[in-house]
Chimera marker file (.cmm) of the C-alpha trace (Angstrom):
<marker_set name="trace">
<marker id="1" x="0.666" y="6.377" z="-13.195" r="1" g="1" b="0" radius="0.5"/>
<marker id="2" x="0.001" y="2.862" z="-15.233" r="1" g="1" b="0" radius="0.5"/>
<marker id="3" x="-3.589" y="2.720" z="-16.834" r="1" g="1" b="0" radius="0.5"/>
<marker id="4" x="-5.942" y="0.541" z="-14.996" r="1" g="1" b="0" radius="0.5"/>
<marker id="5" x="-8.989" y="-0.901" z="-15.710" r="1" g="1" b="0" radius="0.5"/>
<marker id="6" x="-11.831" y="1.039" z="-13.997" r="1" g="1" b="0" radius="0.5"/>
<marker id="7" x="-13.702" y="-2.408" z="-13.599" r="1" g="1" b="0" radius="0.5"/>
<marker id="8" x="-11.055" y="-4.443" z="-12.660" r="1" g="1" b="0" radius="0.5"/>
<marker id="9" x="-10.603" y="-6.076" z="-9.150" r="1" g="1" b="0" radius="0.5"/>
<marker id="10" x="-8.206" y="-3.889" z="-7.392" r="1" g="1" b="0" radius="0.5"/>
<marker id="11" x="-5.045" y="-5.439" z="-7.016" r="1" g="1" b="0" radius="0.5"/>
<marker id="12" x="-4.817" y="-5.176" z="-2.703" r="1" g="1" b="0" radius="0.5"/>
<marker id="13" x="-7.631" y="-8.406" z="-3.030" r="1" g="1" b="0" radius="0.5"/>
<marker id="14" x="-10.747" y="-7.191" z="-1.649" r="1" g="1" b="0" radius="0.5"/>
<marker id="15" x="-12.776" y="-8.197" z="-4.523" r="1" g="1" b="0" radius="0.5"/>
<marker id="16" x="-13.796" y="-4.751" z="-5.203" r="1" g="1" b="0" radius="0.5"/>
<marker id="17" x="-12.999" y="-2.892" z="-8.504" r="1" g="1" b="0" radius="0.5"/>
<marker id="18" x="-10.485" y="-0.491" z="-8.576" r="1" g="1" b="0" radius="0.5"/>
<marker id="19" x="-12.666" y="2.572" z="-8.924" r="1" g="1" b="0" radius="0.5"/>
<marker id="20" x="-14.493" y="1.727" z="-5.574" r="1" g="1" b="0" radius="0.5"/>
<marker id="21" x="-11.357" y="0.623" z="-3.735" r="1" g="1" b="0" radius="0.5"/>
<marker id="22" x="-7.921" y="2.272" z="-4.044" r="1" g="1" b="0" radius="0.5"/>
<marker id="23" x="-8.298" y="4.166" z="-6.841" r="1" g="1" b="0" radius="0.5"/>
<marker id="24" x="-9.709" y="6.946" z="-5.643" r="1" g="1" b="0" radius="0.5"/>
<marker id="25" x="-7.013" y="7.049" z="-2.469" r="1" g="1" b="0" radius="0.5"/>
<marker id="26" x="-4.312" y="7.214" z="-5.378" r="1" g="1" b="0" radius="0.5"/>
<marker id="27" x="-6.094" y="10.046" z="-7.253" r="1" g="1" b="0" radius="0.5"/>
<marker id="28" x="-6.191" y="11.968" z="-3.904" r="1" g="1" b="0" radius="0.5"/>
<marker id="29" x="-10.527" y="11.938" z="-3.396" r="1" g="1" b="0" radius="0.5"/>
<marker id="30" x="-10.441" y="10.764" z="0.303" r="1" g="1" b="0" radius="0.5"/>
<marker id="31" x="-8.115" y="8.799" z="2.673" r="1" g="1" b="0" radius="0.5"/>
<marker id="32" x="-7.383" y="5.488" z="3.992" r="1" g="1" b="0" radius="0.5"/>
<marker id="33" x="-9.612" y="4.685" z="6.858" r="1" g="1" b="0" radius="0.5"/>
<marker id="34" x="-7.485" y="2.517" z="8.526" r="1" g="1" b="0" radius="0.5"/>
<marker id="35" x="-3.465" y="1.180" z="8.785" r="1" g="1" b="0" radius="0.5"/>
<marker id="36" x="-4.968" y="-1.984" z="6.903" r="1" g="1" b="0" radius="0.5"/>
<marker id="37" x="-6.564" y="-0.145" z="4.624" r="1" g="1" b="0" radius="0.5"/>
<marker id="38" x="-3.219" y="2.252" z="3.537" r="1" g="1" b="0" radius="0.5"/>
<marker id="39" x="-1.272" y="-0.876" z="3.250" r="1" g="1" b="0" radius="0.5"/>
<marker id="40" x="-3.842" y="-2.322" z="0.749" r="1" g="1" b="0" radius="0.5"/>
<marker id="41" x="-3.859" y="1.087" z="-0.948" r="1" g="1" b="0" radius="0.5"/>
<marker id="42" x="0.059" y="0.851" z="-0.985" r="1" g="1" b="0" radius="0.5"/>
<marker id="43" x="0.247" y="-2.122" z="-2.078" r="1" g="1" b="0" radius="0.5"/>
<marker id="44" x="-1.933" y="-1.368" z="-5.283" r="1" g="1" b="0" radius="0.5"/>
<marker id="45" x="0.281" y="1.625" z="-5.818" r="1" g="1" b="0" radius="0.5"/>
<marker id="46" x="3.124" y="-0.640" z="-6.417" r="1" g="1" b="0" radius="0.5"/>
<marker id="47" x="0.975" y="-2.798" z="-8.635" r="1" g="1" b="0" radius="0.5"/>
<marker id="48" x="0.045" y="-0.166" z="-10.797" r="1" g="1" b="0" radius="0.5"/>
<marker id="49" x="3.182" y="2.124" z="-10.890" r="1" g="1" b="0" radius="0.5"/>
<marker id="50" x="2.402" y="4.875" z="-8.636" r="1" g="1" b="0" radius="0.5"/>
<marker id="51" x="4.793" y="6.120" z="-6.955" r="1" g="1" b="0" radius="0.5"/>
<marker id="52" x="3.281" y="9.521" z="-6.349" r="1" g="1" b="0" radius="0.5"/>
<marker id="53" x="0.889" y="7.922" z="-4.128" r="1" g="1" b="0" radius="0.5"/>
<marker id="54" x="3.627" y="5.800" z="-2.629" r="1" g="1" b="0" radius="0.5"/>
<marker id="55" x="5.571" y="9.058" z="-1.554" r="1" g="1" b="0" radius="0.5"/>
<marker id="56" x="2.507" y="10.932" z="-0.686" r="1" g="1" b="0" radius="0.5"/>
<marker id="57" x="1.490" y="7.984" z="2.163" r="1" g="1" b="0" radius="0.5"/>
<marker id="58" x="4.477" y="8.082" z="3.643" r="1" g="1" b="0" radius="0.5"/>
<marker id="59" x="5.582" y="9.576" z="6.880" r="1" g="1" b="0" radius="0.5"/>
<marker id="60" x="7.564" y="12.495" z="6.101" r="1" g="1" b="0" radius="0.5"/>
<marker id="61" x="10.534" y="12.074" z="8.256" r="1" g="1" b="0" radius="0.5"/>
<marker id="62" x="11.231" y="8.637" z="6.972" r="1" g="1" b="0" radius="0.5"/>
<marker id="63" x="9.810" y="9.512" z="3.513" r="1" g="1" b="0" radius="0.5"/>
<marker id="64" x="12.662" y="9.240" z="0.669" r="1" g="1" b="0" radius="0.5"/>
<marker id="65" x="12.917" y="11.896" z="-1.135" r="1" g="1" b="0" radius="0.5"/>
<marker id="66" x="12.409" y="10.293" z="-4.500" r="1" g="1" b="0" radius="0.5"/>
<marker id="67" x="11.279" y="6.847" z="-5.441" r="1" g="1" b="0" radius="0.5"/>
<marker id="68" x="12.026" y="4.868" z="-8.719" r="1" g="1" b="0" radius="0.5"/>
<marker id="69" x="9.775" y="1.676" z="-9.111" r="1" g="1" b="0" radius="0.5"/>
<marker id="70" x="11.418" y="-1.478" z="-10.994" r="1" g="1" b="0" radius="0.5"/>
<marker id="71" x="9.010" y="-1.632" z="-14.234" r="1" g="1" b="0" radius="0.5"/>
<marker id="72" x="10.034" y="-5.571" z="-14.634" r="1" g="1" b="0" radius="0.5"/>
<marker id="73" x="8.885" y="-6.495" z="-11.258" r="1" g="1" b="0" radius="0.5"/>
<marker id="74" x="5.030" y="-7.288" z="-11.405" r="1" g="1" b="0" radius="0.5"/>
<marker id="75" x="3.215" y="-7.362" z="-8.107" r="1" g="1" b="0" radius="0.5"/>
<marker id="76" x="0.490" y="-10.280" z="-8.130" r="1" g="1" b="0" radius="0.5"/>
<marker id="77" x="-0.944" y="-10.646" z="-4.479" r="1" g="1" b="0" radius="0.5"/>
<marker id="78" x="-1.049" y="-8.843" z="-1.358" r="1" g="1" b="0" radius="0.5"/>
<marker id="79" x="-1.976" y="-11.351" z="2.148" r="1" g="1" b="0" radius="0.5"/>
<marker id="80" x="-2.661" y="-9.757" z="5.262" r="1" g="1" b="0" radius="0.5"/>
<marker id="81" x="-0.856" y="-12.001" z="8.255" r="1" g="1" b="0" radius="0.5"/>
<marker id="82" x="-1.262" y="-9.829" z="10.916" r="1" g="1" b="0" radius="0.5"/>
<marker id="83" x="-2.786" y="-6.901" z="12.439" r="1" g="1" b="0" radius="0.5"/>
<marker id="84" x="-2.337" y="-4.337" z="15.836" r="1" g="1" b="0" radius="0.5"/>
<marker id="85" x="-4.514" y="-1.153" z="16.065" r="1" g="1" b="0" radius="0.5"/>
<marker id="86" x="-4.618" y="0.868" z="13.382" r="1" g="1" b="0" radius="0.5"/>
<marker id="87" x="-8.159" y="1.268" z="13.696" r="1" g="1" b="0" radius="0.5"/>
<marker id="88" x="-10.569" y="4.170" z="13.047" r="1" g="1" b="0" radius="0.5"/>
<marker id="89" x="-10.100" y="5.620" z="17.039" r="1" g="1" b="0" radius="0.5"/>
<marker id="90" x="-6.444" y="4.874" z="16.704" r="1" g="1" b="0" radius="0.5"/>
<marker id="91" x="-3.032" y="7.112" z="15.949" r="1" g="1" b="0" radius="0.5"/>
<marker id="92" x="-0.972" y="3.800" z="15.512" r="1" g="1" b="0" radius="0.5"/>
<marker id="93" x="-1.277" y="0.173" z="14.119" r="1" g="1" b="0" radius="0.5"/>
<marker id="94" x="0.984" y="-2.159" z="12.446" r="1" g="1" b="0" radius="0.5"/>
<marker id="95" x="0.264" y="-4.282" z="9.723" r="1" g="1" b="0" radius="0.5"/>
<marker id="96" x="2.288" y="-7.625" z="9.003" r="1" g="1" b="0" radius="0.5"/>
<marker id="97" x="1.559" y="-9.083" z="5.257" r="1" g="1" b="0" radius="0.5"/>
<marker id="98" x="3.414" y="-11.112" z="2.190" r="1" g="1" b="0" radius="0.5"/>
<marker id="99" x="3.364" y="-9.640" z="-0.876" r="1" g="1" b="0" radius="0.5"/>
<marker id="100" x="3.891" y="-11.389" z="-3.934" r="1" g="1" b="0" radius="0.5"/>
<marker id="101" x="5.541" y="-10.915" z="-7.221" r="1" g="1" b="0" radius="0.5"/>
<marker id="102" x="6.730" y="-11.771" z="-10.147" r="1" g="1" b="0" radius="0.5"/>
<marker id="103" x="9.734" y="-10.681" z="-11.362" r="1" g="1" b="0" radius="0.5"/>
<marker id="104" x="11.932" y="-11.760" z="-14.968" r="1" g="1" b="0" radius="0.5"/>
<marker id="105" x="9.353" y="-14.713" z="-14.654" r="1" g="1" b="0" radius="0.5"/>
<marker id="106" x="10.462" y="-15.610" z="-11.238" r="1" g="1" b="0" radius="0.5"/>
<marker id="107" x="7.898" y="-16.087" z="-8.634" r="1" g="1" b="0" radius="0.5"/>
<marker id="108" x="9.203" y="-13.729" z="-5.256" r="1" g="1" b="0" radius="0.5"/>
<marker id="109" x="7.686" y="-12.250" z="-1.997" r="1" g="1" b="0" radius="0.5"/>
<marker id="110" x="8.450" y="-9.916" z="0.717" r="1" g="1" b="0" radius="0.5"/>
<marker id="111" x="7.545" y="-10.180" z="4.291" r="1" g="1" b="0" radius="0.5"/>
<marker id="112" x="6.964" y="-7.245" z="6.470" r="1" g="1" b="0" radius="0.5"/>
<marker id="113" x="5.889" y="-5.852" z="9.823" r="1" g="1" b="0" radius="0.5"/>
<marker id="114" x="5.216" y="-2.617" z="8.765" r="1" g="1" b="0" radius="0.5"/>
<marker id="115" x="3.573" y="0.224" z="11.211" r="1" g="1" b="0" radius="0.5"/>
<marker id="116" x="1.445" y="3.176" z="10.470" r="1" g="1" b="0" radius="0.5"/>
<marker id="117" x="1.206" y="6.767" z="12.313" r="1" g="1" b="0" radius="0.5"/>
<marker id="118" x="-1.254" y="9.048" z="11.724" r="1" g="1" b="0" radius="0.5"/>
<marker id="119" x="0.415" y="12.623" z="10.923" r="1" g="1" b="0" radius="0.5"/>
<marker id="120" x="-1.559" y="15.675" z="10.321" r="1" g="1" b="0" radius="0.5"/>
<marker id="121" x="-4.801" y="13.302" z="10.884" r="1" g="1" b="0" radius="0.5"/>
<marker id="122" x="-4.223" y="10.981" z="8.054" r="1" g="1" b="0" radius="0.5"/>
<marker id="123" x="-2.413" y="7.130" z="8.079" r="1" g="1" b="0" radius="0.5"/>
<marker id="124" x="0.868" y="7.555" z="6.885" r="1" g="1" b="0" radius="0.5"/>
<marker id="125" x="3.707" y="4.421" z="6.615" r="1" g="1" b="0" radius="0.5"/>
<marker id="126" x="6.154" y="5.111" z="8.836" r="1" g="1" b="0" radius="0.5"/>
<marker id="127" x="8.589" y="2.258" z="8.869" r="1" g="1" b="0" radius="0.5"/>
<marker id="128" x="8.920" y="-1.262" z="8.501" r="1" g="1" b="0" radius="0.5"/>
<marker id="129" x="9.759" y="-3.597" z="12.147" r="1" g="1" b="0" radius="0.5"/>
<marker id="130" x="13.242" y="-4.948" z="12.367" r="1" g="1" b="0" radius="0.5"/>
<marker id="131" x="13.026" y="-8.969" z="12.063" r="1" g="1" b="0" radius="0.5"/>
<link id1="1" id2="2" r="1" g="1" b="0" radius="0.2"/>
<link id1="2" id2="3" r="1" g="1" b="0" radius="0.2"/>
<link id1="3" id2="4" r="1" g="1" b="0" radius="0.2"/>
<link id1="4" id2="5" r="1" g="1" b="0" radius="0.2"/>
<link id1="5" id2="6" r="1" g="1" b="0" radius="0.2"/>
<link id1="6" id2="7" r="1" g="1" b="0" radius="0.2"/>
<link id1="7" id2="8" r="1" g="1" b="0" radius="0.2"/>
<link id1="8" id2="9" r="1" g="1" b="0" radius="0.2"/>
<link id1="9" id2="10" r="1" g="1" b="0" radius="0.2"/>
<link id1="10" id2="11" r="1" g="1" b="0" radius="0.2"/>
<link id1="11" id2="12" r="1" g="1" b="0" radius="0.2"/>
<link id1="12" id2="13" r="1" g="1" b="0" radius="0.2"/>
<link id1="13" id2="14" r="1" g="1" b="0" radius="0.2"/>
<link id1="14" id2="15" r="1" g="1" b="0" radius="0.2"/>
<link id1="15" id2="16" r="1" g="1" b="0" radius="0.2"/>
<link id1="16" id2="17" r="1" g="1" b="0" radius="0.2"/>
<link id1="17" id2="18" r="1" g="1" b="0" radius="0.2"/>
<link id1="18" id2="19" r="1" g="1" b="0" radius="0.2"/>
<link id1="19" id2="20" r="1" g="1" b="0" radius="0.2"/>
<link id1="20" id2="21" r="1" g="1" b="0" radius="0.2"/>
<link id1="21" id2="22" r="1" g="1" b="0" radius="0.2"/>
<link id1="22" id2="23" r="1" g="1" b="0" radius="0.2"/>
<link id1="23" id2="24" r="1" g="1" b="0" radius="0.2"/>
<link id1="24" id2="25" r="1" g="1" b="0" radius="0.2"/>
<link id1="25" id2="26" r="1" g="1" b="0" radius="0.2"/>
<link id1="26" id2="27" r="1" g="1" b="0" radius="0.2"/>
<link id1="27" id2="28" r="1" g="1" b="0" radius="0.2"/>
<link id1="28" id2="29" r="1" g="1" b="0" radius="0.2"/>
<link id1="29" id2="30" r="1" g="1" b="0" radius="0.2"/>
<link id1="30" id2="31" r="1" g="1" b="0" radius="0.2"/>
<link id1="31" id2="32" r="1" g="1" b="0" radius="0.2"/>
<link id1="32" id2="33" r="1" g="1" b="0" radius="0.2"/>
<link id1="33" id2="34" r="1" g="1" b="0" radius="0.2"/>
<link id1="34" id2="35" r="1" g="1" b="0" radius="0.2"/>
<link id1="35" id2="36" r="1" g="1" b="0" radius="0.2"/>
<link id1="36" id2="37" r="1" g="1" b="0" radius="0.2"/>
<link id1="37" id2="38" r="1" g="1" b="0" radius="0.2"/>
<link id1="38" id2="39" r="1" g="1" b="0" radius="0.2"/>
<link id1="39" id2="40" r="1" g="1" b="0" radius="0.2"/>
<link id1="40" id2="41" r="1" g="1" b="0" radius="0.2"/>
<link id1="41" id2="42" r="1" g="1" b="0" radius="0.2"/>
<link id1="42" id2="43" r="1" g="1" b="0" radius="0.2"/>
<link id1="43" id2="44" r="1" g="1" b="0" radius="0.2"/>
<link id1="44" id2="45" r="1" g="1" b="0" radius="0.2"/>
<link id1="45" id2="46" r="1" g="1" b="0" radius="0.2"/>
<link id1="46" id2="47" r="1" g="1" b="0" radius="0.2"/>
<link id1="47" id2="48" r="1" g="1" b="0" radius="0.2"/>
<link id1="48" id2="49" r="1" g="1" b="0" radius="0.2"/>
<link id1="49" id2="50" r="1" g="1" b="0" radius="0.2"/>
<link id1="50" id2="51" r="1" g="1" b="0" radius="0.2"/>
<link id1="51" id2="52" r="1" g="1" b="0" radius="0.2"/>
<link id1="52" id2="53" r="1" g="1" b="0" radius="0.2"/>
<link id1="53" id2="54" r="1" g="1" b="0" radius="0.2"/>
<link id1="54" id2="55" r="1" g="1" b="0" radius="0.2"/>
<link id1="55" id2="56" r="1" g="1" b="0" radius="0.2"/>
<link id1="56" id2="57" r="1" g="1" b="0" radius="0.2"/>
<link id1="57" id2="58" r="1" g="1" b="0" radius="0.2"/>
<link id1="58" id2="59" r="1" g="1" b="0" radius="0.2"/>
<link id1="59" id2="60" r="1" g="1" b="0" radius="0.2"/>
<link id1="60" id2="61" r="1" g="1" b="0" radius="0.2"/>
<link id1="61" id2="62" r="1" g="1" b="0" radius="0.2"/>
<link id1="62" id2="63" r="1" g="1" b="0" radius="0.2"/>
<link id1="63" id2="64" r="1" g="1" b="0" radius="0.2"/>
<link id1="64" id2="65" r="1" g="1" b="0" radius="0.2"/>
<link id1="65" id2="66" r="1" g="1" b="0" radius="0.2"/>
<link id1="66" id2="67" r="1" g="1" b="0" radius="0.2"/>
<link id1="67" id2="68" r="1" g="1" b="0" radius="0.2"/>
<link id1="68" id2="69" r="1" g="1" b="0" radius="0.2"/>
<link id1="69" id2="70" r="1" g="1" b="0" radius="0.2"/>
<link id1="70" id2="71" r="1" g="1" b="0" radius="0.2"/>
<link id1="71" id2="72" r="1" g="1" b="0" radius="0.2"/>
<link id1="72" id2="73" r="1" g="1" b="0" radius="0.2"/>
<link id1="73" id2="74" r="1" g="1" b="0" radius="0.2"/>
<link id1="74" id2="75" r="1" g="1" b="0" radius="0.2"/>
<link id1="75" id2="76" r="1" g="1" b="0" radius="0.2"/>
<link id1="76" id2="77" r="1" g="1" b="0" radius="0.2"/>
<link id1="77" id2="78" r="1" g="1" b="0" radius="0.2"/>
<link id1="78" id2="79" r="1" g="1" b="0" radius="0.2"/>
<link id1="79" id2="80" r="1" g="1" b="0" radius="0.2"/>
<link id1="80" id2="81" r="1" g="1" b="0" radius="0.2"/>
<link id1="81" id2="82" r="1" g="1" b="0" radius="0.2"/>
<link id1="82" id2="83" r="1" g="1" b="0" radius="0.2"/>
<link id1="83" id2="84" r="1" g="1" b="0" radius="0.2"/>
<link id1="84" id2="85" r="1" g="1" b="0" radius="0.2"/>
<link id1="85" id2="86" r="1" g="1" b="0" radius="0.2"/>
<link id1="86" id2="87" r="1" g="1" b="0" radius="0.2"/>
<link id1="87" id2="88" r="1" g="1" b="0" radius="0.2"/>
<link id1="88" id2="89" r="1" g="1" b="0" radius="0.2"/>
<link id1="89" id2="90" r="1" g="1" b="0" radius="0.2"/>
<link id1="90" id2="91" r="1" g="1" b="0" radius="0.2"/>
<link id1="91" id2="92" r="1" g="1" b="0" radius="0.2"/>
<link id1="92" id2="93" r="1" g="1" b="0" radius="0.2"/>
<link id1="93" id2="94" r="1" g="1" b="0" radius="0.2"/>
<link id1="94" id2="95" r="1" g="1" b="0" radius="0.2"/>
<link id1="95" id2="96" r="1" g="1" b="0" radius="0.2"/>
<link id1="96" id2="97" r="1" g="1" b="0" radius="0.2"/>
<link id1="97" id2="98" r="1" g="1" b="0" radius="0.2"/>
<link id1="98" id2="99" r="1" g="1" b="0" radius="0.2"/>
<link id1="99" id2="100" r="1" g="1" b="0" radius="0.2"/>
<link id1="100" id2="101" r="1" g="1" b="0" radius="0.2"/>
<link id1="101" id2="102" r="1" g="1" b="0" radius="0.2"/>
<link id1="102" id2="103" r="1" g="1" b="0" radius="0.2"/>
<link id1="103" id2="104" r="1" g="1" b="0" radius="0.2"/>
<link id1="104" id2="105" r="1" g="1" b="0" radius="0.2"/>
<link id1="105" id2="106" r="1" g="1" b="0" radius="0.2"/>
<link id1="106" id2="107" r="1" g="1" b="0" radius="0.2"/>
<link id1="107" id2="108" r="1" g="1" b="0" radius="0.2"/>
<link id1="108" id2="109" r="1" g="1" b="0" radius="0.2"/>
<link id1="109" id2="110" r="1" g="1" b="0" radius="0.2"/>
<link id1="110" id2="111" r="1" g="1" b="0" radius="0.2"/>
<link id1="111" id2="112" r="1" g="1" b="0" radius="0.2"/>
<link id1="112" id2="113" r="1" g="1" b="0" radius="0.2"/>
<link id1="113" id2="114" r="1" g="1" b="0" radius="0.2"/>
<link id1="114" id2="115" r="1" g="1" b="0" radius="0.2"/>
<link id1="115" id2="116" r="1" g="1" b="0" radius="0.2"/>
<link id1="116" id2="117" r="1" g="1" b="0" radius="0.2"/>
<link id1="117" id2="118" r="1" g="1" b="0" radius="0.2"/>
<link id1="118" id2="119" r="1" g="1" b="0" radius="0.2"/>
<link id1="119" id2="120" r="1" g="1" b="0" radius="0.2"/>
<link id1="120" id2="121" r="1" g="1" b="0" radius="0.2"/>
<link id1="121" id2="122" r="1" g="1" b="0" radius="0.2"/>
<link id1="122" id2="123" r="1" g="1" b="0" radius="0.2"/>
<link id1="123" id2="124" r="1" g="1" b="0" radius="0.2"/>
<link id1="124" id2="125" r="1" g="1" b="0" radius="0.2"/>
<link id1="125" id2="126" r="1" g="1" b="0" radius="0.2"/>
<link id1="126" id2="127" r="1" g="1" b="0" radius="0.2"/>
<link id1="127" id2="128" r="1" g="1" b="0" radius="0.2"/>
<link id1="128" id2="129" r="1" g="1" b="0" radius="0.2"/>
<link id1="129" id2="130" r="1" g="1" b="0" radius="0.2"/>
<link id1="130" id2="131" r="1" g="1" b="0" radius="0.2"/>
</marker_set>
C-alpha cells in the first residue's frame, strides 16, 4: 500500500484525517458501518493504492480474483449523489457517486450506482447497477 500521511484529510472528503477515517478500515482494525461508509473507504483505497483492501471489501462471488491498479491514474474527489439503505439495521443499500481523477494530466470521472450486501455480517461491494 502507498504511504499516506497520518494527518492528512482522507481522500473519501469527510474532512477527517486519514488515521481517524479509512485508514484504519484498510489496515483491517474495524469495519465500515454503513454502504456509504465502504464506498468512502473504497474509494480512498483507490486513492492510495490499495488494492488489498479493494479485494478484501468485495463480495466474494463477484470478487475478481486479482486486481492491478493503474499507478498513472490519480484519484482527486469522491461526491456522494445518491443514497438507498445501507444503513446500520440494514443487509442492503446502494450508493450512487462521481469520482474524480486525474489521469496523464487529463481531468476524468466515473459515475456509478453501485450496491452493497452485507456477507458474513460485514458491507461488502457487490456490483455496480446497469445504466
Amino acid at each position: 500500500m502507498a504511504k499516506h500521511a497520518s494527518r492528512r484529510s482522507c481522500p473519501c472528503g469527510t474532512g477527517l484525517p486519514y488515521d481517524d477515517c479509512c485508514g484504519p478500515l484498510h489496515r483491517g482494525d474495524g469495519a465500515a458501518p454503513t454502504a456509504e461508509a465502504l464506498m468512502r473507504s473504497r474509494f480512498s483505497a483507490f486513492a492510495v493504492g490499495d488494492p488489498d483492501y479493494l479485494l478484501r471489501s468485495w463480495h466474494s462471488r463477484t470478487r475478481p480474483s486479482r486486481l492491478r491498479l493503474d499507478p498513472a491514474q490519480r484519484w482527486t474527489r469522491l461526491e456522494i449523489v445518491d443514497r438507498t439503505r445501507g444503513g446500520l439495521l440494514d443487509s442492503t443499500g446502494t450508493v450512487a457517486f462521481r469520482a474524480h481523477y486525474r489521469d496523464a494530466g487529463q481531468p476524468g470521472t466515473v459515475d456509478e450506482h453501485s450496491r452493497f450486501v452485507r456477507e458474513d455480517g460485514s458491507w461488502v461491494y457487490l456490483d455496480a447497477l446497469p445504466r
